[in-house]
N, C-alpha and C positions, 0 to 999 in steps of 0.2 A: 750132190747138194748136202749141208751139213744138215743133221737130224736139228730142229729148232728148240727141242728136246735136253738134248745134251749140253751138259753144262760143267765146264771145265772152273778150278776152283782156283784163285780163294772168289769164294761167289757166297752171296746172302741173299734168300729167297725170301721173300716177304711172303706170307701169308696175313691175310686180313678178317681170316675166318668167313668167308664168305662161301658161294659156291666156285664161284669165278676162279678165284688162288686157289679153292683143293682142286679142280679140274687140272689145273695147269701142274701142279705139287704132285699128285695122281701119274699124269702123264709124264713127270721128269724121271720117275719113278720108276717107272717101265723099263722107260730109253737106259737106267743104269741098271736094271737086274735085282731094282727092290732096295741097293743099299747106295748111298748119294758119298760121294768120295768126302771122307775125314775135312778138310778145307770148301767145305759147302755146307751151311747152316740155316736153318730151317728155323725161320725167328716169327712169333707171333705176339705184339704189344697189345695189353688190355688196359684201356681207359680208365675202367672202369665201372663202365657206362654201357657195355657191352651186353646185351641180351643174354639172357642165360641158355637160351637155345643155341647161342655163337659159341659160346664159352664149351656147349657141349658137344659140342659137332667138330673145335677144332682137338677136342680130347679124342672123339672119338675116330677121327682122319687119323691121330697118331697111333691108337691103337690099333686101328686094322689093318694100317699099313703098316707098321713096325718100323715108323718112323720119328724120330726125335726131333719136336718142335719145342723150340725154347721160348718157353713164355716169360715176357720181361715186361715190369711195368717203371715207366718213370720214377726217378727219386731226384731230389735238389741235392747235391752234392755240396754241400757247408764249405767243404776245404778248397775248392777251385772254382767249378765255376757250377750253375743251376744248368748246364744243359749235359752233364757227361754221368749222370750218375743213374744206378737203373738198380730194379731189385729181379730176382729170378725167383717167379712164383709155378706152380700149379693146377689145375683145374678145382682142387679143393682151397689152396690156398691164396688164388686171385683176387681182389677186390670185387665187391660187387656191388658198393652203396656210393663209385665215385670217389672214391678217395684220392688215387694222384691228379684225378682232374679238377678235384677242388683245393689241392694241395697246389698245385700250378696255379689255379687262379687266383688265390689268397696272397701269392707270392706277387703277381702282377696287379693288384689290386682293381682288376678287370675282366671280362670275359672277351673269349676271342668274337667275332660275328662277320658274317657275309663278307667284309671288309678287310679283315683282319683274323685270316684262319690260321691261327698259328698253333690252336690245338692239336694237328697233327703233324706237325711239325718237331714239337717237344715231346709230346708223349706217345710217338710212337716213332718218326724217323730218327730223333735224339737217340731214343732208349736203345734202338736196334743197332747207331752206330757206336754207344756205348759196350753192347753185348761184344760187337767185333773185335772192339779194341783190348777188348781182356779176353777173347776167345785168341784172336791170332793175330794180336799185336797191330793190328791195320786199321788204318786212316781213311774216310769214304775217300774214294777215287784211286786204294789201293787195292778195293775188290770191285766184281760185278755184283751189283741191285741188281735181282732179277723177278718183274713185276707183271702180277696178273692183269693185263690188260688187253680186250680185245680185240678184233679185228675192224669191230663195229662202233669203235671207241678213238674212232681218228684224231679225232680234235684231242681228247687228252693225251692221247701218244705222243701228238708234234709238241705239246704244252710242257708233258715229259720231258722230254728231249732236249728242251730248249729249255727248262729248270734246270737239268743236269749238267748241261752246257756251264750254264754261270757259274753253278756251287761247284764244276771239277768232279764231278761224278759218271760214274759209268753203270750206265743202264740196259737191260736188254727185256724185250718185251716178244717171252714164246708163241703166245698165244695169238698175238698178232702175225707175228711171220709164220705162221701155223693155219691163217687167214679161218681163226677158229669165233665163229660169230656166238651172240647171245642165244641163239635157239639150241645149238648143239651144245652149250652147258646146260639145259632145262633139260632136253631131252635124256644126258649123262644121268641125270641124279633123280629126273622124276619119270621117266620112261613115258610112258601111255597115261599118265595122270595128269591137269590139268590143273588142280588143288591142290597144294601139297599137305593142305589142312585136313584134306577130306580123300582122303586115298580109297580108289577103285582097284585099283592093280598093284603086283607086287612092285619095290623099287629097285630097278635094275641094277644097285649099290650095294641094296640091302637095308641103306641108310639115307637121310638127310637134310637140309640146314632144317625143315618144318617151318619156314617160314614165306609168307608171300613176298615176293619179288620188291615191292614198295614199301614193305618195312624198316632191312635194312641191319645193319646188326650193331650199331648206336640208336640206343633207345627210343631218343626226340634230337635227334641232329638238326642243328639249325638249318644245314644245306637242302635238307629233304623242305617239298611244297607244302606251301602253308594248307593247302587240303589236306595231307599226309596229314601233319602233326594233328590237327584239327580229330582228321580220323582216330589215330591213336588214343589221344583224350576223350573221348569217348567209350573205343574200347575196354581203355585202363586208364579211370582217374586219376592213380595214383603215378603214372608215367610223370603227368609235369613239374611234380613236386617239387623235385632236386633242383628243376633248372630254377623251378621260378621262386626257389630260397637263394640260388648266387644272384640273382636280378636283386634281390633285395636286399642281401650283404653288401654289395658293390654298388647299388642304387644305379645300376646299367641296364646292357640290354644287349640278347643274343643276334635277335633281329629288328632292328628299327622300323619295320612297318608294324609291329605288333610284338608286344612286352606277351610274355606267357601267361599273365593274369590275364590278360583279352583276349588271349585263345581260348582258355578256358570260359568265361564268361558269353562270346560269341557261342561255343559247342551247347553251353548252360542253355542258350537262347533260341536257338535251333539246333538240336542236337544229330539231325539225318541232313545237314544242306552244307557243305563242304566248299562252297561259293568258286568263284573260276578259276582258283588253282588247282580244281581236283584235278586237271589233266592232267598233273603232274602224278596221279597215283601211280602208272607206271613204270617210274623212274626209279629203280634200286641203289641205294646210295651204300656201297662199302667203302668206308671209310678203310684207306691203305694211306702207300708213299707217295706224295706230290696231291695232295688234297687238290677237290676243284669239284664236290659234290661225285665223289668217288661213286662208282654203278657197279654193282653186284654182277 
């Protein structure tokens, strides 16, 4: 049986910064002896909007693996068209205050929402097939996608699948034919710890994301439950800021049950009561390729 592992080129890995994708990036790693053959590229898109904890953990996956992860964030391309044009930054030089995601909104003079998730579409599956096409001249459907997704993650695998069906694309999902579920990437990165906030024991990596599972490593993603964001606000007042100035450039809305000024005002009101969508706290949302409330 082929190792699930192994991954023959021209192939583009997605990384989404999460734990999920370094597990899977970790383990491809292995299976080639540390170094990933020349036509295999190792691509990570920053919104902007990205946790600076994500930002630091996918610096730090490169560095201790000694591996080259191309960080690219969206650009509008003036001379052809808004979806082919990408900038290639670094861990110092990333955006961090949202700048191509409000550079794409300004351009559509709207936000994406629950309806219309096109933000990761553009600024992150655009940018990566931008990267390819000036890395090695290829067109999606001329390489393998190869996407951290798990085994416990059925539903978005067949939804995969059948997105790449239509767009002409080829996808392959290790982690799944690896029948690698969500507890064996916890247990990867936090060993005997239960907390990642509150470490008891050493981390079997050495390293990692430092963030709880329902966070997520987009700030206040609309996809995550409205108890999530609720939480976060709370947390960190300053999290809704950003979104809830494109709600009012655009006089829109990310999510139609509730404009981000009434999250915050709801948190204001009862700042400890998260009302019935807290069951959603344990739902980790990484945002990667083929959006659909992406899970860490």
């Amino acid at each position: 049986m082929t190792n699930p592992y192994k991954i023959e080129g021209p192939a583009l890995i997605s990384f989404s910064g999460g734990r999920t994708s370094a597990y899977m990036l970790y383990q491809i790693l292995q299976v080639h002896g540390g170094k990933l053959p020349d036509d295999v590229v190792v691509s990570f898109a920053n919104t902007g909007k990205e946790r600076e904890e994500t930002l630091r953990f996918v610096h730090e996956c490169g560095s201790r693996w000694g591996v080259r992860i191309r960080w690219v964030e969206w650009r509008p391309d003036r001379k052809e068209s808004k979806y082919a044009a990408f900038e290639e930054v670094g861990f110092n030089s990333a955006s961090r205050k949202g700048e191509p995601f409000k550079a794409l909104i300004d351009i559509k003079k709207r936000m994406p929402n629950t309806f219309q998730r096109w933000c990761t579409t553009f600024l992150k599956i655009y940018a990566k097939d931008a990267l390819m096409r000036q890395e090695l001249g290829l067109e999606p459907g001329q390489y393998l996608e190869v996407i951290g997704l798990r085994d416990d993650e059925g539903l978005r695998i067949l939804n995969g699948f059948a997105r790449a069906e239509t767009d002409k694309r080829k996808v392959r999902y290790p982690l799944a034919n690896a029948k690698v579920k969500k507890p064996d990437v916890m247990r990867f990165w936090l060993g005997e710890n239960t907390d990642p906030k509150n470490l008891t024991h050493p981390l079997p990596q050495g390293f990692d994301l430092g963030l709880a599972s329902w966070e997520g490593n987009c700030d206040f993603c609309f996809q995550k439950g409205k108890g999530i964001r609720k939480r976060l606000i709370r947390d960190n007042p300053q999290t809704p800021v950003w979104w809830h100035q494109r709600e009012v450039d655009h006089d829109g809305w990310f999510d139609s049950r509730d404009r981000v000024a009434q999250l915050v005002e709801q948190v204001r009101a009862n700042p400890t009561f998260f009302d019935e969508e807290a069951d959603d706290m344990d739902a980790d949302v990484e945002c990667g390729s083929y959006c659909a409330g992406e899970a860490a």
